[in-house]
C-alpha positions, 0 to 999 in steps of 0.5 A, spaced: 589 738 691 585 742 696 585 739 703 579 740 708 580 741 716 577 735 716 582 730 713 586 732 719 585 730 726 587 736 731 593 736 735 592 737 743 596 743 743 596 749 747 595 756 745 601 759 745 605 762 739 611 757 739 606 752 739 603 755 734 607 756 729 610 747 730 603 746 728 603 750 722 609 747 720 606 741 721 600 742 716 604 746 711 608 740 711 602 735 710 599 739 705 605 739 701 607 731 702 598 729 699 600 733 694 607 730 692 604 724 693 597 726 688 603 728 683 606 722 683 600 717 683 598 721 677 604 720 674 605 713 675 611 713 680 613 707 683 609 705 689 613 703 695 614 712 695 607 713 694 605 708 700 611 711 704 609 718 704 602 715 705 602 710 711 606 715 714 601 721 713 595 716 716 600 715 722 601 723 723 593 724 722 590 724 716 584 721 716 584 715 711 578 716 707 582 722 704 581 720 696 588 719 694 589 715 699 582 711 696 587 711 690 593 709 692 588 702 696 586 701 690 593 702 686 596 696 691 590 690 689 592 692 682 600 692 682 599 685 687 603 679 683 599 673 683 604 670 689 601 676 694 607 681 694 610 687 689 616 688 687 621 686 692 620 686 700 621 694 701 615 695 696 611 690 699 612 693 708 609 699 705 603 697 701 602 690 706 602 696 712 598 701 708 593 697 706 592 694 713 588 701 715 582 699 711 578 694 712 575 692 705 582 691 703 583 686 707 584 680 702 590 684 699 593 685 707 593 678 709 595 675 702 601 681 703 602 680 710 603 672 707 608 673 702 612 678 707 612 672 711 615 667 707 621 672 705 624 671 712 631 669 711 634 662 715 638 667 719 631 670 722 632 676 718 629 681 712 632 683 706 631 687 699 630 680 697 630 673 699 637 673 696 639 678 701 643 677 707 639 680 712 638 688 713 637 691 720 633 697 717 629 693 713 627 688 718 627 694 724 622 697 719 617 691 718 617 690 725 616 697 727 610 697 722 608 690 722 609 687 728 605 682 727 611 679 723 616 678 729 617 673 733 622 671 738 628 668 734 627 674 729 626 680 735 634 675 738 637 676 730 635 683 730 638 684 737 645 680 736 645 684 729 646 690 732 650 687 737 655 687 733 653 694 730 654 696 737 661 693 737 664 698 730 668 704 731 662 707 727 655 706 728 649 708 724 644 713 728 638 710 724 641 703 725 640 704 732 633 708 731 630 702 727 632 697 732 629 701 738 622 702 734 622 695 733 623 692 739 618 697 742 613 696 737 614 688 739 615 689 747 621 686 746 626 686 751 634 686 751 637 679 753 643 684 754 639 689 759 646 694 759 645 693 750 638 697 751 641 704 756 648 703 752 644 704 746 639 709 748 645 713 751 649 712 745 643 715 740 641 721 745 650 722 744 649 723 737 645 729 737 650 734 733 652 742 736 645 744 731 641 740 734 639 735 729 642 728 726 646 725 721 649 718 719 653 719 727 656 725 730 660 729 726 659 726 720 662 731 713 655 731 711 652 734 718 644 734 720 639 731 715 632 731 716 631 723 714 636 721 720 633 727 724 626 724 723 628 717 724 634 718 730 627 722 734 621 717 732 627 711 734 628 716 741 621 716 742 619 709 743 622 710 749 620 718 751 621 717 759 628 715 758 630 721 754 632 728 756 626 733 754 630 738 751 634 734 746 626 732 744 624 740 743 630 742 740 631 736 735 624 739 733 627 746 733 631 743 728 625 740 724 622 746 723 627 751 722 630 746 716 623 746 711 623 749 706 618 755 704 614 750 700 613 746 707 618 740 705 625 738 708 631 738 703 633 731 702 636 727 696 629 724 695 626 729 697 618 726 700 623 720 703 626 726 707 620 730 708 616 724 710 620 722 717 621 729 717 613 731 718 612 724 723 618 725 728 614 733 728 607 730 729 609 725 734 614 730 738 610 734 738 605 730 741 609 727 747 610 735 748 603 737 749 601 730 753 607 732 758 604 739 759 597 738 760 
């Protein structure tokens, strides 16, 4: 699928030559991601991994009347269940936030957006099912880009979660990213302030000798570009407060792990390549404002 320079909007960037390779990288990779999700739309691969590519590519600057996101809207409204949602609460965020990006749509978003309200467990979080117990990357996830959906006793529930995350002699980097994500995107504060820079401080620790990052420091897996991506979008919420060297080199690590084909290497290779992609676009971003 052929892409036009206007499907993406340009990235303030000074015109220098490493700068300008970053920004190659990034359109390689969106290049190649529009086109994995075509694939997948005509080949009629489940939605939630189309809508996840999708909504992350809208937030790294494509414009949202490219035509297979056209497609994919209107995929949503034909695979909605009668009740408002689809398959289960994972597949449901990412179609109720990809559709909450186009105003004709908005009937399908709110009746969505519904149905994802009614699966809130007792205990004031979300999991794959309303059978599940609560899920801190789940319900980071919907908080991050649904905040509409939070509310005090949830946003409390999710930091007591990672409370006790926190406490384990074995923490998860992406637990910790999603958590931060949430709590920016809602302008929530910690209850317990030494939570916020311990947990900060603890994910900045985590990046690994190459500069990028895995489950936690030192995992037999080393760095992959999922917990890379996710562990820099959950840093940048809080971009002041991280060392600026660890930004550009983690991006340093994303550019020099794509592929030639312009994705990253992961089990499912769109998943990985997609927050691989939005960590690039949205460091890079942050890189260029501080330079001007």
């Amino acid at each position: 699928m052929s892409i036009n320079a206007e499907n993406i909007d340009p990235l303030l960037v000074e015109p220098q030559d490493n700068f300008n390779k970053k920004t190659i990288s990034i359109q390689k990779g969106i290049r190649s991601l529009l086109q994995i999700i075509q694939d997948f739309f005509n080949k009629g691969i489940e939605l939630e991994r189309i809508c996840r590519v999708a909504m992350l590519l809208y937030q790294s600057g494509v414009n949202k009347n490219n035509s297979i996101f056209q497609k994919i809207a209107k995929r949503c409204l034909d695979e909605q269940n009668d009740d408002g949602g689809w398959v289960g609460v994972e597949d449901s965020i990412w179609c109720v936030a990809f559709l909450k990006n186009f105003e004709e749509y908005s009937q399908g978003y709110k009746r969505g957006f519904d149905w994802l309200k009614k699966q809130k467990l007792s205990d004031g979080g979300w999991g794959k099912t309303n059978r599940d117990s609560g899920r801190i990357p789940i319900t980071g996830c919907l908080f991050y880009l649904l905040p509409e959906l939070s509310n005090p006793g949830s946003l409390k529930w999710l930091e007591n979660e990672w409370k006790k995350e926190f406490n384990l002699d074995q923490k998860l980097t992406y637990k910790c990213a999603f958590t931060l994500m949430a709590f920016n995107r809602s302008k929530y504060q910690f209850n317990s302030s030494y939570l916020f820079s311990d947990s900060l401080d603890w994910l900045i620790s985590q990046q690994n000798d190459d500069y990028g990052f895995g489950p936690w420091k030192g995992h037999s897996m080393g760095s992959d570009p999922w917990c890379t991506g996710i562990s820099l979008i959950g840093l940048l919420q809080y971009p002041d407060k991280v060392p600026k060297q660890l930004i550009y080199n983690s991006l340093e690590w994303l550019k020099e792990k794509q592929l030639p084909n312009g994705l990253w290497s992961y089990h499912y290779i769109e998943e990985g390549s997609i927050w691989a992609l939005y960590a690039l676009t949205e460091g890079y971003r942050f890189l260029c404002r501080k330079r001007k």
